[in-house]
C-alpha positions in Angstrom: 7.6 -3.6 27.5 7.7 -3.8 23.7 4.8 -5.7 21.8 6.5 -8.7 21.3 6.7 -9.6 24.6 2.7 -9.2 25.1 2.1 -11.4 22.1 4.1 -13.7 23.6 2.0 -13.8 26.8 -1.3 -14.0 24.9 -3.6 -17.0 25.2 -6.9 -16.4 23.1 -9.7 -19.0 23.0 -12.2 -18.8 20.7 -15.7 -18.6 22.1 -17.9 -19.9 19.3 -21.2 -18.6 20.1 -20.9 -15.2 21.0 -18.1 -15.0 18.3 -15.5 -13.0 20.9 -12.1 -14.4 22.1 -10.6 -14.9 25.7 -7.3 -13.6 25.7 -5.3 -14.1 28.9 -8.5 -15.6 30.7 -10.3 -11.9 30.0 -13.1 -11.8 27.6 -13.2 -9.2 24.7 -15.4 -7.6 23.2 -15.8 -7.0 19.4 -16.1 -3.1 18.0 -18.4 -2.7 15.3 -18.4 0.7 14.6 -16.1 3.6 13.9 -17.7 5.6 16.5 -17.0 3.0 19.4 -13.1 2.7 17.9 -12.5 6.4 18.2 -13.9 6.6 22.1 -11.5 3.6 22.3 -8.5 5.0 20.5 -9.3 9.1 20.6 -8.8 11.7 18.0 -5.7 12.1 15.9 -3.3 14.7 16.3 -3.4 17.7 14.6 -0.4 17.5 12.8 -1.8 13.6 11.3 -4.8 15.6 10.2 -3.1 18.1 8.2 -0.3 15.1 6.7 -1.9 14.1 3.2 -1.7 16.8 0.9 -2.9 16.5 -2.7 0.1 16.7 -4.8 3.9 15.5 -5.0 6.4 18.3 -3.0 10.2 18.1 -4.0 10.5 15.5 -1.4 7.7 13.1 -2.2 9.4 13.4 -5.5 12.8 12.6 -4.2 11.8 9.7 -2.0 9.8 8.0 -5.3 12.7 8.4 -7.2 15.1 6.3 -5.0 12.6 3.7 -4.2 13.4 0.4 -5.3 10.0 -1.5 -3.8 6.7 -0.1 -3.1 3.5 -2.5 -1.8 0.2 -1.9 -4.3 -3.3 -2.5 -3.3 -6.0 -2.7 -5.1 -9.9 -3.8 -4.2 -12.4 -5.9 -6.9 -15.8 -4.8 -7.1 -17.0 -6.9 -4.9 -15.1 -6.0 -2.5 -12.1 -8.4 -2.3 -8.6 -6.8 -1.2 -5.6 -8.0 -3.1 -1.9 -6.4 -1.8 1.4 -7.5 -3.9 4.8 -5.8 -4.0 6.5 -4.6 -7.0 10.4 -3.6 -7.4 13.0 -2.4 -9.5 15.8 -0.9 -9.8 15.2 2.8 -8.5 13.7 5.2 -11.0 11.6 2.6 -12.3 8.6 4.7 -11.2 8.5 7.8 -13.2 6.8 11.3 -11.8 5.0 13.1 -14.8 4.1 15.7 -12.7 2.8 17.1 -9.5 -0.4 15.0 -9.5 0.7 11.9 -11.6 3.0 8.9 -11.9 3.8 5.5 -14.2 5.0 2.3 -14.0 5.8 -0.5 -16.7 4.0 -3.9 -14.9 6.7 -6.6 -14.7 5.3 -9.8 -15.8 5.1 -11.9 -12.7 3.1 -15.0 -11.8 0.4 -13.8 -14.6 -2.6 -13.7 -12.3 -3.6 -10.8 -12.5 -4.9 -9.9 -9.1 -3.8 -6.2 -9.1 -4.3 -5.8 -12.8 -7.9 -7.2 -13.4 -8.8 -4.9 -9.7 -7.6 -1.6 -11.2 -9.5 -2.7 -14.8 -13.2 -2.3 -12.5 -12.0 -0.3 -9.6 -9.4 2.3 -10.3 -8.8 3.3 -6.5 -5.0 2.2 -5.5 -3.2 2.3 -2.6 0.8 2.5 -2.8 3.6 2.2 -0.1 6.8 3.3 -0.9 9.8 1.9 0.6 13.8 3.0 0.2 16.3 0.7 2.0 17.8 2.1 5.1 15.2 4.9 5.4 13.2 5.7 8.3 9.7 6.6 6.9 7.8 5.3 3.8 5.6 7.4 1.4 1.8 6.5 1.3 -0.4 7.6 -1.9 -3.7 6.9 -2.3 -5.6 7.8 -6.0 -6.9 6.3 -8.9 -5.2 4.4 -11.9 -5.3 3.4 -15.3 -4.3 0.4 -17.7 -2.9 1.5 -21.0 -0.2 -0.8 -23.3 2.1 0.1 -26.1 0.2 -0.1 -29.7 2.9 -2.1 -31.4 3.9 -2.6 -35.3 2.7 -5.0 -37.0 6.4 -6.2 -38.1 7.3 -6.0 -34.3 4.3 -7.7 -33.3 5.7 -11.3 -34.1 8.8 -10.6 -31.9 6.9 -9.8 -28.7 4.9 -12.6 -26.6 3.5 -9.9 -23.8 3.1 -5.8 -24.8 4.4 -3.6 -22.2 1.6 -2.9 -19.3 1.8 0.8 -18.1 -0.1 1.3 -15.3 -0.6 5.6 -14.6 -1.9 6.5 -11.3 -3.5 10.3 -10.4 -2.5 11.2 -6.8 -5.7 12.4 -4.7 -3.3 11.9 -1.3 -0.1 11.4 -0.7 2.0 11.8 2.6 4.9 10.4 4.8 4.4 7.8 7.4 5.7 7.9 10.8 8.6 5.6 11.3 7.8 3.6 14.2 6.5 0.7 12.6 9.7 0.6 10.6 11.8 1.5 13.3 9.9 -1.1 15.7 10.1 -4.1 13.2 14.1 -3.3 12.7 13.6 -4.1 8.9 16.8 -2.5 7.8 19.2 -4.6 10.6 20.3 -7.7 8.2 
């Protein structure tokens, strides 16, 4: 039985009071701490424990080079999540070295969500995708906002200087592919 088909089956009813949900005529109960997840879910394997290493291998190197898309996120101060996708053409994410990489922002919709996050909270999150690939690279790290210092006589021909956006790795690993092999996101 794959997923699908129990989401399908699902009936949930809020229960306002209690604030838990019926779902298939069974009541739930909420988890509200890490402690209670784990004797729910158990421990990781040891091979997931030992995963994120601290710098880019040859590999994680490779992958970032022929990605096209990754997912950023970011988190404000107060605590409000923001996730957006950037692309390019592949090798628009450079590798300076083993513990560091850059990216020119794209001007998008001009909001700013990931931008103005990274100015007062420097932690990001990256998910790197390649088409037709099995597995996506995850780094977690810190970045920094920097821009181009330009002319003065090239200053009137430029509405928006270049953002470069530098992250500094503190994890970086490859995730399993059964979500990607589950959601089929490479059969068009």
């Amino acid at each position: 039985m794959q997923i699908s088909d129990i989401i399908e089956d699902v009936n949930v009813i809020r229960l306002s009071k209690r604030q838990k949900y019926m779902i298939n005529d069974k009541s739930t109960e909420l988890i509200h701490s890490n402690i209670a997840l784990r004797q729910l879910i158990g421990k990781p394997s040891k091979r997931a424990l030992k995963r994120p290493q601290l710098a880019l291998s040859p590999e994680h190197k490779k992958f970032i080079s022929k990605s096209s898309f990754f997912i950023v996120s970011s988190c404000s101060d107060e605590g409000e999540c923001e996730i957006s996708p950037r692309g390019d053409e592949p090798g628009f994410v450079k590798v300076i070295d083993d513990k560091t990489f850059i990216f020119i922002e794209q001007p998008g919709n001009r909001r700013l969500d990931t931008l103005s996050n990274l100015v007062s909270n420097k932690n990001i999150g990256l998910l790197f995708l390649v088409p037709r690939e099995q597995y996506c690279l995850r780094i977690k790290g810190k970045a920094e906002l920097s821009y181009q210092v330009l002319s003065d006589n090239k200053k009137s021909n430029t509405k928006i200087p270049k953002i470069f956006v530098t992250t500094k790795i503190e994890q970086v690993f490859f995730q399993c592919a059964r979500a990607i092999k589950a959601s089929k996101i490479w059969s068009f």
